[in-house]
N, C-alpha and C positions, 0 to 999 in steps of 0.2 A: 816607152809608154809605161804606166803604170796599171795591178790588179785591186781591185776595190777592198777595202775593208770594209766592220760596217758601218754602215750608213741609216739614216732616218728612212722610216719608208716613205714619209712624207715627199723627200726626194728623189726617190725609185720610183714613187707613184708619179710624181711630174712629169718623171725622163722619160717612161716607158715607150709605147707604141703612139703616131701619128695617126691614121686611118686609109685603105682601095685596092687598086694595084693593077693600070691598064696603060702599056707603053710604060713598063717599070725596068728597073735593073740595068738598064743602061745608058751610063753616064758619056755626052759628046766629049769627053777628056778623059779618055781611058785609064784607069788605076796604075801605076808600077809599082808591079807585083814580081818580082824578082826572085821571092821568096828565100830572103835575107835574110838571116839571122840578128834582129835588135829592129828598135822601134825609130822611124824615121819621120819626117817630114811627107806629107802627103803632095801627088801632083795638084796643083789647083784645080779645086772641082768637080776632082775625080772620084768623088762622093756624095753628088747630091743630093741623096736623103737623110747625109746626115745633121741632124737638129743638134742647135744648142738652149735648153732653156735657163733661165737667167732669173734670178729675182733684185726686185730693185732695196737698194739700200743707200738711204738720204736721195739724192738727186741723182745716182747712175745704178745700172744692173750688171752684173756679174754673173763672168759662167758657173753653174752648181751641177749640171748634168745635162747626158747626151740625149738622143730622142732618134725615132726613125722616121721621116714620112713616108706614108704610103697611101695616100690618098690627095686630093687638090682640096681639104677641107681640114679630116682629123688629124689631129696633135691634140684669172681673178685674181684677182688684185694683188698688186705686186709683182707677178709671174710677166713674162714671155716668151715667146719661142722664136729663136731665129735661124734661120733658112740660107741658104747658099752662102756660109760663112767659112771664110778659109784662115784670116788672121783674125785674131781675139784683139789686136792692136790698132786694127785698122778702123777708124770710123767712117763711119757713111763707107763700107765696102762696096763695089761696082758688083751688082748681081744679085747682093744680100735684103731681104726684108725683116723685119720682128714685126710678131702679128701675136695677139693678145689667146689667152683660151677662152673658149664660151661655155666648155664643159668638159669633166674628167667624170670620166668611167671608173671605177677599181672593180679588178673582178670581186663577185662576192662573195668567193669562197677563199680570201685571201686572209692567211689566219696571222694577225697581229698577235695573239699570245705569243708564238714562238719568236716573235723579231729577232731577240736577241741572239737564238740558236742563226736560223735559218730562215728566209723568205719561201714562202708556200704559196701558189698562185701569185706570183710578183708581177702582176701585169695589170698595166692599162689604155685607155684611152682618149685620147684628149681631143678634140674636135676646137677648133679653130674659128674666131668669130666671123672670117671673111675666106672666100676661097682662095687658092694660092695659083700662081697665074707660071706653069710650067716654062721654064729656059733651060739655057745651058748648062746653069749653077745649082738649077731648084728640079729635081726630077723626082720620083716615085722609086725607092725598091719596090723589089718581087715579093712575095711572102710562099714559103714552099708549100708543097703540097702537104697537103692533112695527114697527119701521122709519122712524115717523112723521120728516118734515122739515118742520119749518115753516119758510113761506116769509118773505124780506127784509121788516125790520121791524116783523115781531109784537111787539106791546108784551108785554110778561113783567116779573115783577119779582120781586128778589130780595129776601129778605127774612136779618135775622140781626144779631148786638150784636159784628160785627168791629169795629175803628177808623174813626172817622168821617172818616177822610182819612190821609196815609201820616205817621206816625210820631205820630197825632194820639190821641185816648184813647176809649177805649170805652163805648157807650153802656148807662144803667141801662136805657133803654125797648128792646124790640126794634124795629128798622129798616126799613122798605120801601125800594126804588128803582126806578122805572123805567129797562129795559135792554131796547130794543128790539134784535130778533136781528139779527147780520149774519149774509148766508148766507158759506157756505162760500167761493165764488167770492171774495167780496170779501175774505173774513178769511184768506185763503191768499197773497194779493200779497206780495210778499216785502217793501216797505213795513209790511204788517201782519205778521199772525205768521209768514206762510211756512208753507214745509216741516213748522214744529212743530205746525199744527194738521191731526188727521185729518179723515175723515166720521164718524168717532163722538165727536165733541167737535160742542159748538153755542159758539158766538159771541154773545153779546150787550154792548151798549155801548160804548164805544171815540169816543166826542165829546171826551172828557178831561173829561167833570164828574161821571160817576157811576159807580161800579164796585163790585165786592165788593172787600174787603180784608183782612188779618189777620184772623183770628177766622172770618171766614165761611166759611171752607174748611169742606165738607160740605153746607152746605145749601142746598136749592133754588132753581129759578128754576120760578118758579109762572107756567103761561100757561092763560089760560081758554078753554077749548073752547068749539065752537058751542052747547052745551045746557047753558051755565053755571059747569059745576063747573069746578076748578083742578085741570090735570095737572101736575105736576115733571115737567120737559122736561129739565131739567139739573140736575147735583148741583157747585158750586164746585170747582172743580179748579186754577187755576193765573192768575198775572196777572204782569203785567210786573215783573222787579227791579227797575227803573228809578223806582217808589214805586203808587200808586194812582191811577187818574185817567187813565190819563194818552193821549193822543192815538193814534187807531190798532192800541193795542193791549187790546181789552175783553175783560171779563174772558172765560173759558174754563170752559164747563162740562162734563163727563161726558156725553155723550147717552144719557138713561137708554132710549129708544126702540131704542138700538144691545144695548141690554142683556137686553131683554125675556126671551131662551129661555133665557140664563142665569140672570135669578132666579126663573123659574121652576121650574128644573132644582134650585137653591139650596133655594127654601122648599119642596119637596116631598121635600127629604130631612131638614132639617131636620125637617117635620112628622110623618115617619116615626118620632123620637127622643121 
């Protein structure tokens, strides 16, 4: 897999969060999770929620970033989002739909001065023109509980068709990697990210062999709770300029835990429209 560089937030803001979360986190085609060392081909499906959203250029769309669903609704022109996609190659996939957005949220304390340092409140929301009609392929993560910190080394893994290493080409299969967390302590050294990382960002990865990359800005880092199901703990936010990989510095997610009363606040005014 590939760890992000940066990116436009215009495309952080597309990939971010889907929107619910009831009968979530688990997928009929269980993950293998082996917790292997290097980034692999995922089982078919064994990621339901994860989003690819696509913008069109001339006559076809392409993938630009990942997404999570977490609702049968939340994820303009140009844009789409599509939904139980396992090959980027495959047209007309058996399982897969692309459904348009009808609206994006950005939180609004999201500070565009710093882009260039670091993404501050990198999160959003994107609600869906039609609702999405749950199978085998198209399911709901979990989103964890409010404030939740997981502690050093939780295996997690990201999943997404960024670049399979920094300037490297993008994969037709979608991608697993194991990205055990660093906590805060460690990922705040000023060897590591310092300063630029908060307590509402998570840390995972940083050996120099696995990271997200180009492309995966947006989507999840799936960690599995005690009673099975897979919460997104983190949504791709930002990785070293310096390329992918690369020592010290792993990638950086959104703590969607930090986020909780906000999308709350979010899909219950949405749901009011």
């Amino acid at each position: 897999m590939a760890p992000v560089t940066r990116v436009t937030m215009k495309l952080v803001i597309l990939a971010l969060l889907i929107a619910g979360a009831y009968g979530c986190g688990l997928p009929t085609f269980p993950p293998m999770v082996n917790r292997v060392v290097g980034g692999e081909d995922v089982r078919p499906h064994s990621w339901p929620w994860q989003a690819s959203l696509q913008y069109k250029t001339s006559s076809s769309y392409f993938h630009t970033c990942g997404g999570t669903l977490i609702s049968n609704q939340h994820f303009n022109y140009k844009t789409q989002v599509y939904l139980g996609k396992h090959s980027m190659n495959t047209p007309n996939e058996k399982g897969s739909i692309a459904i348009a957005p009808a609206k994006i949220i950005v939180h609004e304390l999201w500070d565009s001065a710093r882009i260039r340092l670091v993404s501050f409140n990198d999160i959003a929301l994107i609600k869906l023109q039609t609702p999405v009609q749950f199978s085998d392929t198209i399911k709901p993560a979990c989103l964890p509980k409010d404030g939740q910190v997981l502690p050093n080394a939780t295996p997690c893994y990201v999943t997404g068709w960024g670049r399979l290493w920094t300037g490297g080409p993008t994969p037709d299969i979608l991608q697993q990697a194991l990205l055990p967390v660093v906590d805060h302590q460690t990922c705040s050294q000023p060897d590591w990210w310092g300063s630029l990382v908060t307590g509402k960002m998570v840390c995972a990865g940083g050996d120099g062999l696995l990271s997200s990359c180009n492309g995966d800005s947006g989507g999840p880092l799936n960690c599995q709770s005690a009673n099975g199901s897979w919460d997104v703990q983190g949504v791709v936010s930002f990785g070293s300029s310096l390329g992918c990989n690369y020592p010290k510095k792993p990638s950086v997610f959104t703590r969607v835990a930090s986020y909780s009363s906000w999308i709350n606040k979010v899909m219950n005014n949405l749901c009011a429209f």
